[in-house]
ZANUVEX-92873 format. One record per residue (C-alpha): residue in three letters; residue number from 1; x, z negated, y. Coordinates in steps of 0.001 Angstrom, whole numbers, always signed. Each point is the difference from the previous one (the first is absolute). Layout:
% ZANUVEX-92873
+--------+-------+---------+---------+---------+
! vexlum ! lumti !       u !       w !       v !
+--------+-------+---------+---------+---------+
!    ala !   NUM !       X !       Z !       Y !
...
+--------+-------+---------+---------+---------+
This chain:
% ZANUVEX-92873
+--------+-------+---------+---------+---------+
! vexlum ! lumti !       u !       w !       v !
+--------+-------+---------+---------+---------+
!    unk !     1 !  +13592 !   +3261 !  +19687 !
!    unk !     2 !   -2354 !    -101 !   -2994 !
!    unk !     3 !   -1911 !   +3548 !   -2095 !
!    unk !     4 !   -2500 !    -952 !   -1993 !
!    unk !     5 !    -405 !   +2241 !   -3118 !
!    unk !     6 !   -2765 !    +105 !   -1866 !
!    unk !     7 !    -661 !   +1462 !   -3522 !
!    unk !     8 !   -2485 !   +1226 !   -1709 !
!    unk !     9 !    -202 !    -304 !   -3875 !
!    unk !    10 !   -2712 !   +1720 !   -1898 !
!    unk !    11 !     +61 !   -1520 !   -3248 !
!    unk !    12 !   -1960 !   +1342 !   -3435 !
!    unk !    13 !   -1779 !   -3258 !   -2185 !
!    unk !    14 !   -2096 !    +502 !   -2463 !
!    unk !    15 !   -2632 !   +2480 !    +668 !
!    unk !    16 !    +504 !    -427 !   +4022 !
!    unk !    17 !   +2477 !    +560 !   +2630 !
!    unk !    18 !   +1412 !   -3277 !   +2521 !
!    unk !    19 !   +1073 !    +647 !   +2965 !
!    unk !    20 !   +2431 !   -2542 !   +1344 !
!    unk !    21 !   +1736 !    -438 !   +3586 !
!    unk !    22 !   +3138 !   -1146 !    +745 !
!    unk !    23 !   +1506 !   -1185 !   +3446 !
!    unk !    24 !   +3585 !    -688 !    +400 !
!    unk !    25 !   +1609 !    -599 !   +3071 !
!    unk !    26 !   +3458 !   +1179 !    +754 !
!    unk !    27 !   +2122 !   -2662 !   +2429 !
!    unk !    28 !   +3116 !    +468 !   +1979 !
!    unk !    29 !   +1785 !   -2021 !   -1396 !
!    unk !    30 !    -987 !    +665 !   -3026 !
!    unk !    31 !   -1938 !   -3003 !   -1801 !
!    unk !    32 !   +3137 !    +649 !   -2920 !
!    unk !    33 !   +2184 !    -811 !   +2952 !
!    unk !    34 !   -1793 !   -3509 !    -408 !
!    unk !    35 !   +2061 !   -2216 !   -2124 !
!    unk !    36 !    -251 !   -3385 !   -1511 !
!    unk !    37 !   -3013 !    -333 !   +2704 !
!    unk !    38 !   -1998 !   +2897 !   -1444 !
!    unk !    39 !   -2026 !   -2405 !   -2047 !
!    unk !    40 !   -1305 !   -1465 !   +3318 !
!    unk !    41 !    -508 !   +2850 !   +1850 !
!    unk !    42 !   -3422 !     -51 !   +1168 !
!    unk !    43 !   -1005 !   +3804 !    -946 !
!    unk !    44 !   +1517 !   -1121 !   -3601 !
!    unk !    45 !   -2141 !   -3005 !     -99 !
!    unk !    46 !   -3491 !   +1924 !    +720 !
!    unk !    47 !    +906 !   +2687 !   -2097 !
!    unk !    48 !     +74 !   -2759 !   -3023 !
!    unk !    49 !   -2915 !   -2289 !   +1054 !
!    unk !    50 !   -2002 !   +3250 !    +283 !
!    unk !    51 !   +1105 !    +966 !   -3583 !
!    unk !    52 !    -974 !   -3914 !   -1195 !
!    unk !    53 !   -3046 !    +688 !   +1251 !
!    unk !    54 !    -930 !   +3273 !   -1327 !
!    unk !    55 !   +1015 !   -1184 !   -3431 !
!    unk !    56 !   -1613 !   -3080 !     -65 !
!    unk !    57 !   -3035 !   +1827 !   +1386 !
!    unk !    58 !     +90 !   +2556 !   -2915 !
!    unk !    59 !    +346 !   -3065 !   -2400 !
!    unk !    60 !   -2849 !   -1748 !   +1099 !
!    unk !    61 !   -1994 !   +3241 !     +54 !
!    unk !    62 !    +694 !    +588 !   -3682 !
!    unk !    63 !    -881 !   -3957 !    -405 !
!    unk !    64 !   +3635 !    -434 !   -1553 !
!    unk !    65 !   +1608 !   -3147 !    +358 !
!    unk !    66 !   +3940 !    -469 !   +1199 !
!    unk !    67 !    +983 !   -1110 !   -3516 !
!    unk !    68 !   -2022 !   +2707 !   -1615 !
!    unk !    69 !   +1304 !   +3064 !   +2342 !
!    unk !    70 !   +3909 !   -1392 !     -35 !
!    unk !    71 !     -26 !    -103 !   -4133 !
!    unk !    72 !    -930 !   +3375 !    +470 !
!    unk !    73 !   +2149 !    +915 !   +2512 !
!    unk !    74 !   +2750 !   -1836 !   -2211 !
!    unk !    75 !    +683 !   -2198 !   +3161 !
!    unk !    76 !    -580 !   -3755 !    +213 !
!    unk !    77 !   -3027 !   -1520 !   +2098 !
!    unk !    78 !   +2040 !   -1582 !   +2470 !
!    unk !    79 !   +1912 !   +3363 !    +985 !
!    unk !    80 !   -3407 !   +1728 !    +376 !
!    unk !    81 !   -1265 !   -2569 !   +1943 !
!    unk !    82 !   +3141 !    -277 !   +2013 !
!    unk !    83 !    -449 !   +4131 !    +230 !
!    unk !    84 !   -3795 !    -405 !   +1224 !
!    unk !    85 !   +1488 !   -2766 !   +2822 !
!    unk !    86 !   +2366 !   +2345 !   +1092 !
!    unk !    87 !   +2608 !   -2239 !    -779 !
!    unk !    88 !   +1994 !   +2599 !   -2409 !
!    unk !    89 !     +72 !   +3474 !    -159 !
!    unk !    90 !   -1419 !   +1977 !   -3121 !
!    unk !    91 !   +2105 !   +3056 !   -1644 !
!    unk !    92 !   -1034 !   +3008 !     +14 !
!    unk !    93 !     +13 !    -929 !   -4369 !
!    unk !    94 !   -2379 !   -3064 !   +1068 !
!    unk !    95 !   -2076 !   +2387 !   +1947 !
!    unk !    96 !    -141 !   +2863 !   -2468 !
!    unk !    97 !    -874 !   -3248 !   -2841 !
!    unk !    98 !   -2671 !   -1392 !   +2248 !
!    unk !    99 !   -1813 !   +3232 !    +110 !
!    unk !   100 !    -140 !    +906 !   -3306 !
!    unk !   101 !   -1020 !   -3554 !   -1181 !
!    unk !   102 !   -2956 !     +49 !   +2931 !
!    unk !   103 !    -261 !   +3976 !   -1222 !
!    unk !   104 !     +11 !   +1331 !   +3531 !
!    unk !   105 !   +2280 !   +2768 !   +1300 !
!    unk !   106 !   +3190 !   -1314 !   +1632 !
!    unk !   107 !    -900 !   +1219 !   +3480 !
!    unk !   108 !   -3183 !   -2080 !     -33 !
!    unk !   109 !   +2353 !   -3239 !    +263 !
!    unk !   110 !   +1811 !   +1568 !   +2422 !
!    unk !   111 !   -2977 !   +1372 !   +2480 !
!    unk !   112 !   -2609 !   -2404 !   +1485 !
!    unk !   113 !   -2522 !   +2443 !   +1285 !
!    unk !   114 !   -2703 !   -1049 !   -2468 !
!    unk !   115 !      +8 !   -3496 !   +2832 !
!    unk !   116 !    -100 !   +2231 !   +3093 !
!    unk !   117 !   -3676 !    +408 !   +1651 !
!    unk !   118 !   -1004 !   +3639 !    +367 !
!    unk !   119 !    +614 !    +468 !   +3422 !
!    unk !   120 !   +3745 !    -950 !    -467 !
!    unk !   121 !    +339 !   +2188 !   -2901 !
!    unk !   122 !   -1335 !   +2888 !   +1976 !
!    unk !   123 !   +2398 !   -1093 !   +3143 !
!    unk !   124 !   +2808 !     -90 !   -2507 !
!    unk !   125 !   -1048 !   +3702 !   -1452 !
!    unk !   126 !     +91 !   +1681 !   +3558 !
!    unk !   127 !   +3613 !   -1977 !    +726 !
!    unk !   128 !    +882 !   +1112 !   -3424 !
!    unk !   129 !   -1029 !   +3528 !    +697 !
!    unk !   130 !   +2169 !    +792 !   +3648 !
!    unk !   131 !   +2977 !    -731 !   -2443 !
!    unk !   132 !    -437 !   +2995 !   -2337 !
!    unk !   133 !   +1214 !   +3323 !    +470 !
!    unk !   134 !   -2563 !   +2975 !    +913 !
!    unk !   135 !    +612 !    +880 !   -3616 !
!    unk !   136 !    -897 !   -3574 !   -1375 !
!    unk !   137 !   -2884 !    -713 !   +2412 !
!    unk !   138 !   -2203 !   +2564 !   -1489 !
!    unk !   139 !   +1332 !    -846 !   -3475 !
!    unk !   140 !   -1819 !   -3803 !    +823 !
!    unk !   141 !   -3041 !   +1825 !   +1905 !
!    unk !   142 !    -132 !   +2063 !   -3307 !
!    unk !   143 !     -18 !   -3257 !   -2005 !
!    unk !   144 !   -2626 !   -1798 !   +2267 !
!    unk !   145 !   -2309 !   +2793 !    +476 !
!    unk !   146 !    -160 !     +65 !   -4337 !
!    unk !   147 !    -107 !   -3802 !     +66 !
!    unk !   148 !   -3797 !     -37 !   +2598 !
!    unk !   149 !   -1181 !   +3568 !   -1953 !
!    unk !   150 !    -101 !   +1398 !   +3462 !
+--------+-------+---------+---------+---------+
């Protein structure tokens, strides 16, 4: 049996407001119940090639090298690269480093809607939206309505 939570973060940067997503899904067993093979596990294993990629992504965005991003990060090159391969995982520290040396908020690294087309952003809205209370839902039609000026 698996729940999938999701959570949304609405984070304050600068002069704007993010607003991050993020899915977890809950396994029975529990993925803790996982051990020496919880490295391989294959949810593990997407989880940190998808983070590689957003980083790397974000990097090359910003037109940052590896060397130039890790001495910021106060990591060495070859961990960040190993990091964007998906070969290691990053800290929440590494994470928190990475996005104040690429001077994004930390749920940017984290989300990867900015890649998702427009039609799968608005699929992911409505799926979004059947999980919120009655309460919630017209909190986020509140938000959206203020967002189009409608």
């Amino acid at each position: 049996m698996a729940i999938a939570i999701t959570i949304v973060l609405v984070h304050k940067f600068r002069d704007s407001s993010y607003i991050g997503v993020l899915e977890f899904e809950m396994t029975d067993p529990p993925l803790r119940a996982i051990k020496n093979d919880r490295k391989d596990d294959p949810r593990v294993v997407k989880a940190r090639v998808r983070l590689g990629l957003r980083i790397r992504t974000l990097r090359e965005k910003r037109g940052y090298s590896q060397q130039k991003l890790a001495d910021g990060a106060r990591i060495t090159q070859k961990y960040l690269s190993e990091v964007e391969q998906g070969e290691r995982n990053a800290s929440v520290e590494v994470i928190t480093m990475l996005a104040a040396v690429l001077d994004i908020p930390i749920v940017a690294i984290l989300d990867n809607h900015e890649e998702m087309p427009k039609a799968a952003l608005v699929e992911e809205i409505v799926r979004m939206a059947y999980l919120l209370s009655d309460k919630d839902a017209k909190v986020a039609y509140r938000m959206l309505k203020l967002l189009t000026d409608q």
